[in-house]
C-alpha positions as CSV (number, residue, x, y, z in Angstrom):
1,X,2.9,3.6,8.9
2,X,6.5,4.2,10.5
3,X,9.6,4.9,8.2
4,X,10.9,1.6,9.8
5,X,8.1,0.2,8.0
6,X,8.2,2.0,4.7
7,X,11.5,1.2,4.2
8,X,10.6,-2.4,4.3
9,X,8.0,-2.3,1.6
10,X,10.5,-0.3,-0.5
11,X,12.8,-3.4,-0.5
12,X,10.1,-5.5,-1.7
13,X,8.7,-6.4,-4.9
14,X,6.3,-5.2,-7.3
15,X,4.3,-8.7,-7.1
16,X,4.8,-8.8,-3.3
17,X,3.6,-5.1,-3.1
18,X,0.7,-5.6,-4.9
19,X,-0.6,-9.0,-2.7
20,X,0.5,-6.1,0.6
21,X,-2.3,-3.9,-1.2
22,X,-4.8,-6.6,-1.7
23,X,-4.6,-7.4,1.7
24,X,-4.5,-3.9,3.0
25,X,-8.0,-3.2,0.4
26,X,-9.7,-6.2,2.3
27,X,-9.0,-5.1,5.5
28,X,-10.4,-1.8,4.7
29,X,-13.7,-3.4,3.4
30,X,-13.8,-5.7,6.7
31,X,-13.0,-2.3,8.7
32,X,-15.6,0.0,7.3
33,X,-17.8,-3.3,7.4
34,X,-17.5,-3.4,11.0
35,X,-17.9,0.8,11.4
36,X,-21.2,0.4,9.5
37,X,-22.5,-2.2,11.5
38,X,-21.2,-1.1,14.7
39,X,-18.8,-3.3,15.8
40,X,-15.7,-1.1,15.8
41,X,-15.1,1.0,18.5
42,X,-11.7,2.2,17.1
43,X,-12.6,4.9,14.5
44,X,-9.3,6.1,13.4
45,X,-8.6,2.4,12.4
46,X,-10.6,3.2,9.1
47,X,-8.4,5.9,8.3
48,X,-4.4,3.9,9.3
49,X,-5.6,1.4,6.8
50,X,-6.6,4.0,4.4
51,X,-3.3,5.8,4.6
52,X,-1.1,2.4,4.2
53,X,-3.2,1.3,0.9
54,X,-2.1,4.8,-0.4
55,X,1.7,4.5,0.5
56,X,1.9,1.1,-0.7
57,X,0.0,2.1,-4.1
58,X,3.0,5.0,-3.8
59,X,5.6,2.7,-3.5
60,X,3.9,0.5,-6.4
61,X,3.9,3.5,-8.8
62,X,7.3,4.9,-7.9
63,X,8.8,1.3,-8.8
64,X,7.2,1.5,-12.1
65,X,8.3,4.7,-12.9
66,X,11.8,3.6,-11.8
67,X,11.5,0.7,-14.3
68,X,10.4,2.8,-17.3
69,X,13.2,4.5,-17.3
70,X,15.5,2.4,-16.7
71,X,14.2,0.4,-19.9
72,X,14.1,3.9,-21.7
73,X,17.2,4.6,-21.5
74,X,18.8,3.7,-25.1
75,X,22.7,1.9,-25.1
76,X,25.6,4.0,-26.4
């Protein structure tokens, strides 16, 4: 995934992260469907989809944590 593209997803939503994920999960299932079977020709396919789940998941979990603290920190 490019930085352009990274800092897109960061813009985005939790909710609208988490369909991106879903998406990116059925792909991979569809992909390593098609590697088993032998339909794919492209091998390093598997492991692009692979790496955008995990930065997605990333950017999921670093949103969360960006939450929790904002609702942690106590008024004065």
């Amino acid at each position: 995934m490019k930085r352009d593209d990274v800092s897109k997803l960061r813009d985005l939503s939790i909710s609208q992260l988490q369909e991106r994920a879903k998406e990116a999960k059925t792909d991979l299932f569809h992909t390593r469907f098609a590697l088993r079977t032998g339909h794919l020709s492209d091998f390093s396919k598997v492991r692009a989809i692979r790496n955008d789940y995990a930065q997605i998941q990333t950017i999921i979990s670093e949103k969360r944590i960006a939450q929790a603290k904002q609702g942690a920190v106590k008024p004065q």
